[in-house]
C-alpha positions as a printed Julia matrix, in Angstrom:
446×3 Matrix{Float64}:
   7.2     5.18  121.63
   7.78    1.64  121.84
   4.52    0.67  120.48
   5.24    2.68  117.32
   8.51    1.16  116.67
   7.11   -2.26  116.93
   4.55   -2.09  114.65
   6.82   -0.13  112.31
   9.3    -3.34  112.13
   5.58   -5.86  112.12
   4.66   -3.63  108.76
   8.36   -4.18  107.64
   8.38   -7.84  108.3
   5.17   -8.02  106.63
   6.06   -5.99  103.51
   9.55   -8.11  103.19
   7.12  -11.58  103.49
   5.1   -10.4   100.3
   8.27   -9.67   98.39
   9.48  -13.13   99.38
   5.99  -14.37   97.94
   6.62  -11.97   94.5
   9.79  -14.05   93.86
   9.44  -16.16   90.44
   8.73  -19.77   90.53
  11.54  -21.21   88.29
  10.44  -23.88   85.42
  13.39  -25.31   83.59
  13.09  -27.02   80.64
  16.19  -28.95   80.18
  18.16  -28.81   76.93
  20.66  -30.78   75.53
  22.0   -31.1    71.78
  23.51  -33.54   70.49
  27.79  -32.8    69.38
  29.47  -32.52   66.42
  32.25  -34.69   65.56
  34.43  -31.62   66.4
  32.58  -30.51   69.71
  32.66  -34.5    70.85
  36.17  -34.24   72.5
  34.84  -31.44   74.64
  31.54  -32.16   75.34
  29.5   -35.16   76.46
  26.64  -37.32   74.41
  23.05  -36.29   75.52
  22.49  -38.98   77.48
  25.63  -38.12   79.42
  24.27  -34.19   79.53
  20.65  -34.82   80.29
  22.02  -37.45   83.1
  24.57  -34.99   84.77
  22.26  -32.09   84.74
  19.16  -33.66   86.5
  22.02  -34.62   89.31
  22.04  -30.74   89.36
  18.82  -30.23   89.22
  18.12  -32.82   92.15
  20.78  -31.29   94.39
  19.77  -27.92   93.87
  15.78  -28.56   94.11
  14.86  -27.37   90.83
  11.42  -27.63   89.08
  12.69  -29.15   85.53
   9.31  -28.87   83.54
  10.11  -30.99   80.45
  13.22  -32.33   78.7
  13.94  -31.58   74.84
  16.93  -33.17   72.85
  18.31  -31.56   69.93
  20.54  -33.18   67.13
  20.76  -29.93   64.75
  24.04  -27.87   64.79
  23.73  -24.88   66.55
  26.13  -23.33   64.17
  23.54  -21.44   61.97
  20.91  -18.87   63.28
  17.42  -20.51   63.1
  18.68  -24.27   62.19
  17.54  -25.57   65.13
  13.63  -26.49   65.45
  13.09  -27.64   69.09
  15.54  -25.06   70.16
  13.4   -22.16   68.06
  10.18  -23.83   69.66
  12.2   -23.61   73.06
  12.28  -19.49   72.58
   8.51  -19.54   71.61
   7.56  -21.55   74.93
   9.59  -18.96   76.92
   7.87  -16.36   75.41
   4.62  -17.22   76.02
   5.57  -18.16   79.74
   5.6   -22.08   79.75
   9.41  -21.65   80.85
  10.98  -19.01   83.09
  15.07  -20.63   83.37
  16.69  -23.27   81.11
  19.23  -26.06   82.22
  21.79  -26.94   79.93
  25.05  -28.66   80.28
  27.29  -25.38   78.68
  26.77  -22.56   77.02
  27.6   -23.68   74.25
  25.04  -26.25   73.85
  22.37  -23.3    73.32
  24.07  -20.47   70.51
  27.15  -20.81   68.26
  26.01  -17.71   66.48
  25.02  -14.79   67.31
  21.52  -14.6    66.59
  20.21  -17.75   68.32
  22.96  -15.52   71.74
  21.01  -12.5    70.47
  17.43  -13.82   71.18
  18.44  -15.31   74.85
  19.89  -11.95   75.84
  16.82  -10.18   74.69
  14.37  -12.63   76.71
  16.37  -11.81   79.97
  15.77   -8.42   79.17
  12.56   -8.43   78.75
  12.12  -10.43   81.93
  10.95  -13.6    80.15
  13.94  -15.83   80.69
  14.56  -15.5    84.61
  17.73  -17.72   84.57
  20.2   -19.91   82.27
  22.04  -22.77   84.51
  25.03  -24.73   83.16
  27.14  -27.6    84.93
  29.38  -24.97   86.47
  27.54  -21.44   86.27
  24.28  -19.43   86.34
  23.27  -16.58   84.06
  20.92  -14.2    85.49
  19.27  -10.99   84.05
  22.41   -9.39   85.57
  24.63   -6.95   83.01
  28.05   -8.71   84.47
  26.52  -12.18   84.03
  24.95  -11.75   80.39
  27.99   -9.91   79.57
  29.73  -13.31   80.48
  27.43  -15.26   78.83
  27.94  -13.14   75.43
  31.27  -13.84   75.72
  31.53  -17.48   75.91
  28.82  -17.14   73.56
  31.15  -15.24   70.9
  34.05  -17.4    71.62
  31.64  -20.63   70.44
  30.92  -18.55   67.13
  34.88  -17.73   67.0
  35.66  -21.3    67.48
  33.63  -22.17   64.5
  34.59  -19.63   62.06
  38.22  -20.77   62.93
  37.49  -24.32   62.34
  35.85  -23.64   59.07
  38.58  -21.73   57.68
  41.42  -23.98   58.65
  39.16  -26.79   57.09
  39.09  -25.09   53.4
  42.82  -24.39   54.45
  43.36  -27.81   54.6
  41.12  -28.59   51.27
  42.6   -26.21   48.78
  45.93  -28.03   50.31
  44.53  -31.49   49.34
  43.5   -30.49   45.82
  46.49  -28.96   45.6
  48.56  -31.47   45.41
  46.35  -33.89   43.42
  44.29  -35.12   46.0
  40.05  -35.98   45.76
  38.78  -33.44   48.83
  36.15  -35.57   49.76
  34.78  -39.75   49.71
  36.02  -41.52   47.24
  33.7   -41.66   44.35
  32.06  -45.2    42.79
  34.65  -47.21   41.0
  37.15  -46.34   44.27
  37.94  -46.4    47.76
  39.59  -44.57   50.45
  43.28  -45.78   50.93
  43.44  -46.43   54.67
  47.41  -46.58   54.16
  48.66  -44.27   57.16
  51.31  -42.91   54.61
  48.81  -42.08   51.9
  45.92  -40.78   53.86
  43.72  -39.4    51.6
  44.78  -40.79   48.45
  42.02  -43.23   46.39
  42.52  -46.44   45.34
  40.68  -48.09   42.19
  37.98  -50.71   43.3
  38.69  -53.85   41.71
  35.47  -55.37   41.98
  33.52  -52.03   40.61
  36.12  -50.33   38.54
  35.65  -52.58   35.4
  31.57  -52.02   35.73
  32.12  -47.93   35.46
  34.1   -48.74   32.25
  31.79  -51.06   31.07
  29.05  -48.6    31.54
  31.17  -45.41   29.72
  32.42  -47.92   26.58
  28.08  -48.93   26.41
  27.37  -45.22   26.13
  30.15  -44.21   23.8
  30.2   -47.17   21.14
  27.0   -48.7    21.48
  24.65  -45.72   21.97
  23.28  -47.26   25.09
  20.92  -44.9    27.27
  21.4   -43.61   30.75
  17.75  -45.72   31.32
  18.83  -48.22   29.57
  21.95  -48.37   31.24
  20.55  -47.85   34.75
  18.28  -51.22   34.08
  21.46  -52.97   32.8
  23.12  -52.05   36.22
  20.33  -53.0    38.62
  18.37  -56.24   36.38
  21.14  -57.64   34.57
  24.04  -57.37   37.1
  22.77  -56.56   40.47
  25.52  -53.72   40.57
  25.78  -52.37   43.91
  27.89  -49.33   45.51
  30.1   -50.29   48.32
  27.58  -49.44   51.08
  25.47  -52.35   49.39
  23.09  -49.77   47.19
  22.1   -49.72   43.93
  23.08  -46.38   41.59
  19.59  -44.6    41.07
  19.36  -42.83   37.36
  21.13  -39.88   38.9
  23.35  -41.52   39.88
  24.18  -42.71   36.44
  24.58  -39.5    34.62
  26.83  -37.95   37.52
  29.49  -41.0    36.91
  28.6   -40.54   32.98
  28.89  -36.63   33.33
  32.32  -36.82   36.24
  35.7   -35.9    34.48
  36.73  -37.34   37.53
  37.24  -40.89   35.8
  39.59  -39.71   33.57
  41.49  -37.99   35.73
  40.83  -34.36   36.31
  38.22  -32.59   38.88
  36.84  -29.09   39.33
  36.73  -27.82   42.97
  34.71  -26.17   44.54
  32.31  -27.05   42.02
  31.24  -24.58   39.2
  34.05  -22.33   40.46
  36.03  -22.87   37.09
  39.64  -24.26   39.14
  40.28  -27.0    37.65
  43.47  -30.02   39.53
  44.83  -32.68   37.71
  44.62  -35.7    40.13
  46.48  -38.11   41.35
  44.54  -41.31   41.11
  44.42  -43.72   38.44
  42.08  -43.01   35.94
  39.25  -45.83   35.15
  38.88  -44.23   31.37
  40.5   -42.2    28.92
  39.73  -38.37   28.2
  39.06  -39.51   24.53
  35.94  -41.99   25.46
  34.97  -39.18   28.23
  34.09  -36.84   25.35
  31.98  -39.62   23.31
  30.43  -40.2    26.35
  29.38  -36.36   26.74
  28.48  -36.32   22.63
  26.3   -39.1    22.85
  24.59  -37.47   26.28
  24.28  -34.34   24.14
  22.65  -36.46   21.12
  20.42  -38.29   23.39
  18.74  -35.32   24.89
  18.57  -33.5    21.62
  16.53  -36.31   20.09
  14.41  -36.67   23.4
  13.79  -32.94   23.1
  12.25  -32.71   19.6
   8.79  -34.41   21.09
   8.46  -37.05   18.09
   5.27  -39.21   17.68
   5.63  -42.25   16.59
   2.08  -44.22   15.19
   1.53  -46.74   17.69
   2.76  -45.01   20.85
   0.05  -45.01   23.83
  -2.01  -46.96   21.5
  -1.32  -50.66   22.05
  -0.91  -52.42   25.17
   1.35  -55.26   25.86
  -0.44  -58.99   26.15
   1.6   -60.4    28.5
   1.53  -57.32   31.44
  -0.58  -55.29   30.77
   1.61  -52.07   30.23
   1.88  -49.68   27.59
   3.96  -49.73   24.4
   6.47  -47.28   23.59
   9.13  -47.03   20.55
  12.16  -46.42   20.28
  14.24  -45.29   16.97
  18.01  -46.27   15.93
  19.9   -45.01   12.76
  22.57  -47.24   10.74
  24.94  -45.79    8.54
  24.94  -48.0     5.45
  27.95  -48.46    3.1
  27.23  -45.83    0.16
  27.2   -43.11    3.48
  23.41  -42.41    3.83
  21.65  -43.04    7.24
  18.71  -45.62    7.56
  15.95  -45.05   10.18
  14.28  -47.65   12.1
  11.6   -47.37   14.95
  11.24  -50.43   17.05
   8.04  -50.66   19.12
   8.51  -52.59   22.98
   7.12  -52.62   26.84
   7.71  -50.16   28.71
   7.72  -52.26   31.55
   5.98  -50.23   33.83
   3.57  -53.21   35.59
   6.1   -55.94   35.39
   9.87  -54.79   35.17
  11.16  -58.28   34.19
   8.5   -58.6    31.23
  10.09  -60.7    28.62
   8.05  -59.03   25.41
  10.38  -58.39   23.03
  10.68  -55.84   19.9
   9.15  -55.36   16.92
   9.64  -52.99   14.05
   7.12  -50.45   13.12
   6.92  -51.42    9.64
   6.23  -55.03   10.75
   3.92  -53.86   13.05
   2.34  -51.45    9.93
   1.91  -55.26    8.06
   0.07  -56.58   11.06
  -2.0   -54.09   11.67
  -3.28  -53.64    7.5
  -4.12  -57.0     7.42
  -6.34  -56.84   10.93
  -7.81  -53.59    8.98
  -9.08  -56.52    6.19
 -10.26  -59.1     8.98
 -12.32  -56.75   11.2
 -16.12  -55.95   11.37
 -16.92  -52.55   10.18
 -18.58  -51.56   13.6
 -15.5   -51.91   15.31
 -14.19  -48.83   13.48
 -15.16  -45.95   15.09
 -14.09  -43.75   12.74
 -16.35  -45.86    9.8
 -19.31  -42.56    9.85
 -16.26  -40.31    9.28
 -14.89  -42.42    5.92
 -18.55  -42.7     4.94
 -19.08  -39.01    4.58
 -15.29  -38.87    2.71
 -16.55  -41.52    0.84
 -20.12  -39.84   -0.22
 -18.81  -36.47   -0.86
 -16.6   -38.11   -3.12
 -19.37  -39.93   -5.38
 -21.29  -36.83   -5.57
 -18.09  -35.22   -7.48
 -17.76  -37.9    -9.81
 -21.95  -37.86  -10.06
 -22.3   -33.93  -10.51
 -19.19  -32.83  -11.91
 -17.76  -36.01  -13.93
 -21.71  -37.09  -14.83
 -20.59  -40.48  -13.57
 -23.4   -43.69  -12.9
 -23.27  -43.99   -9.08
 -25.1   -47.65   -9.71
 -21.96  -49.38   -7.7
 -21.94  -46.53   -5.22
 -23.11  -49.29   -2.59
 -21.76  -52.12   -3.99
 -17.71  -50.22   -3.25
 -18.56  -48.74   -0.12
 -17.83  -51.18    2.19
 -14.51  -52.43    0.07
 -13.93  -48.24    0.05
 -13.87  -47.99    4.01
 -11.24  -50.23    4.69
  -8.9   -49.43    1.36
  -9.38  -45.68    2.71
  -8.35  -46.93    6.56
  -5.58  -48.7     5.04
  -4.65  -45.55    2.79
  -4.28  -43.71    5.25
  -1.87  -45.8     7.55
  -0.06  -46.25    4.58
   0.32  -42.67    3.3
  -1.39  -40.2     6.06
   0.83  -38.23    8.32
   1.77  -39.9    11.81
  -1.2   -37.37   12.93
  -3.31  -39.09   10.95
  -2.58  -42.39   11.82
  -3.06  -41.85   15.25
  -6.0   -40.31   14.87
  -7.18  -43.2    12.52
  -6.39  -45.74   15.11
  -7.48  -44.24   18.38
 -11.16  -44.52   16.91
 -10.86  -48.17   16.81
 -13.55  -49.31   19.42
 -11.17  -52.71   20.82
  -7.58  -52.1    22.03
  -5.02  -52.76   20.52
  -2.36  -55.57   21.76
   0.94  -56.81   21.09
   1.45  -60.32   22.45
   4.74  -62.53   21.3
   5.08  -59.59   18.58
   1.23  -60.39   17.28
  -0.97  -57.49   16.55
  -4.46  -58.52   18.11
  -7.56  -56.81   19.08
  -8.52  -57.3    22.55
């Protein structure tokens, strides 16, 4: 009998040696994200974590695998990309257990706490080890771990309500909810916490730039080169305003003294600050805005456009058009014809008008070869048809057919710039076999 019973416990000891063996090897991969402003009081900077948790990790003999630092909040389901990569690598079995210094540090919400949960139940995530606790695939322990989980998420939603608590308060009573705009800064005055303060140095510049819109028609390009070529203007954090820029100050009602918040939502708060402008030149500002981009939306072709290159960069011409109200009421147009700078910013061509321009370009109509007009077979056949009218139907002599025709191509070119449609004109010119180039505001073929 006693043989039995031995070899009973020997088949025991044996059996209870291969479960030993069917035990998981733990691989950790170590995870640490980096605090929010809010969390920082509680929690320490990754360094800190990743330091305190391999002193875990040593004392406890754990296999950490691989380290990954996170900066993303963890307050939003799926924000996180090396945390969502993380739950992949588990999944495919590159990580059985994760080390992190608190819950916390892994889900705010409940679908990154979901995903964990589910991966312990499907076996895939063995263990979760904190600073001060382990979560197993154990109901009690994930169960826990949901909890302080939730109480994360709660913790959040709390802190975002008191915070747009505290900003309907602020707007409330006249106060700008968040930096202080160009043109002012933050008043660091314990007393008046949160109230803004014009900036001396940049105030007058925002003015400047409203009064050039209003009364001299300037344009939000034109203005934005004014700001950054003429004057160097720089923001307070020692930028310069890009073009959006520009037409957010020119479009704020916030510089004369009224905002909207939250934006679009229609509540409009009379503020507290000093305005830099009155609501009288804000509304010029917005008419000539709405005038600009009505006359930029009509597509208009002007003659020389995209035709004519400048001599002294190399870049393209463009026009421009301005309109004077004379003294008897009526409005005269002009079109002035310039660089557009695009090779050489601080090109110093200046501008010429078209109808100069027009004069220049007739009288290099009378000075060049024949050849050079691409468009000479075209006015040739104009030209013939037209003899053979006055030949067959007017029984005209055709004797100084030849003797015109040459004198005939260029009065016809120079017709048609005169009288043809802009159409015309363009398509006139863009048959010319030289470019065309404007150089100290002289019309020359290249």
């Amino acid at each position: 009998m006693d043989q039995p019973t031995t070899q009973i416990k020997g088949n025991l000891g044996a059996l209870s040696n291969k479960q030993a063996d069917l035990k998981p090897i733990l691989k950790y991969c170590l995870y640490s994200r980096k605090s929010t402003e809010q969390e920082e009081r509680q929690a320490l900077s990754i360094d800190s974590q990743i330091k305190e948790m391999l002193k875990v990790a040593e004392r406890d003999n754990l296999e950490v695998t691989e380290i990954r630092r996170e900066s993303h909040s963890a307050k939003a389901s799926g924000a996180r990309p090396i945390f969502k990569q993380l739950l992949v690598d588990i999944e495919k079995g590159l990580f059985n257990g994760i080390l992190t210094w608190a819950p916390d540090r892994l889900s705010r919400n409940a679908g990154d706490l979901g995903e964990l949960v589910d991966l312990m139940d499907h076996q895939k995530l063995i263990e979760i080890r904190t600073f001060s606790q382990i979560f197993t695939n154990s109901p009690n322990e994930k169960f826990l771990l949901m909890i302080l989980g939730s109480q994360a998420k709660l913790e959040n939603d709390n802190r975002g309500v008191n915070v747009k608590r505290g900003l309907r308060a602020r707007v409330e009573m006249g106060l700008w909810p968040g930096q202080a705009p160009t043109g002012y800064l933050t008043n660091k005055n314990v007393d008046k916490k949160g109230q803004v303060l014009v900036d001396p140095d940049r105030a007058p510049v925002l003015r400047k730039m409203f009064e050039k819109v209003a009364y001299e028609n300037v344009s939000g390009r034109k203005l934005y080169a004014w700001l950054k070529f003429d004057i160097d203007f720089k923001t307070k954090y020692g930028k310069h305003l890009t073009l959006s820029n520009v037409y957010r100050i020119l479009n704020s009602p916030f510089y004369y003294g009224r905002f909207q918040y939250p934006k679009e939502s229609g509540n409009w708060y009379q503020g507290k600050h000093e305005p830099l402008i009155s609501q009288e030149l804000y509304e010029l500002v917005q008419q000539a805005i709405t005038r600009g981009q009505h006359i930029k939306s009509e597509a208009k072709e002007f003659m020389f456009v995209k035709l004519i290159k400048c001599g002294a960069c190399g870049s393209g011409i463009t026009a421009d058009e301005k309109f004077k109200k004379l003294l008897d009421g009526s409005v005269s147009r002009y079109v002035y014809y310039g660089c557009t700078k695009s090779k050489d910013i601080h090109c110093k061509t200046g501008y010429i008008r078209e109808d100069e321009l027009l004069k220049q370009m007739l009288e290099l109509i009378d000075r060049v070869d024949l050849n050079q007009l691409g468009i000479k077979e075209k006015i040739e056949n104009e030209i013939d048809r037209y003899y053979k009218f006055k030949t067959s139907v007017l029984g005209e002599s055709d004797t100084k057919k030849n003797k015109q025709k040459d004198l005939d191509i260029k009065n016809y070119a120079k017709y048609i710039l005169k009288e043809g449609s802009v159409y015309e004109k363009r398509d006139l010119l863009s048959n010319l076999r030289s470019k065309l180039v404007l150089k100290d505001k002289k019309l020359m073929l290249e």
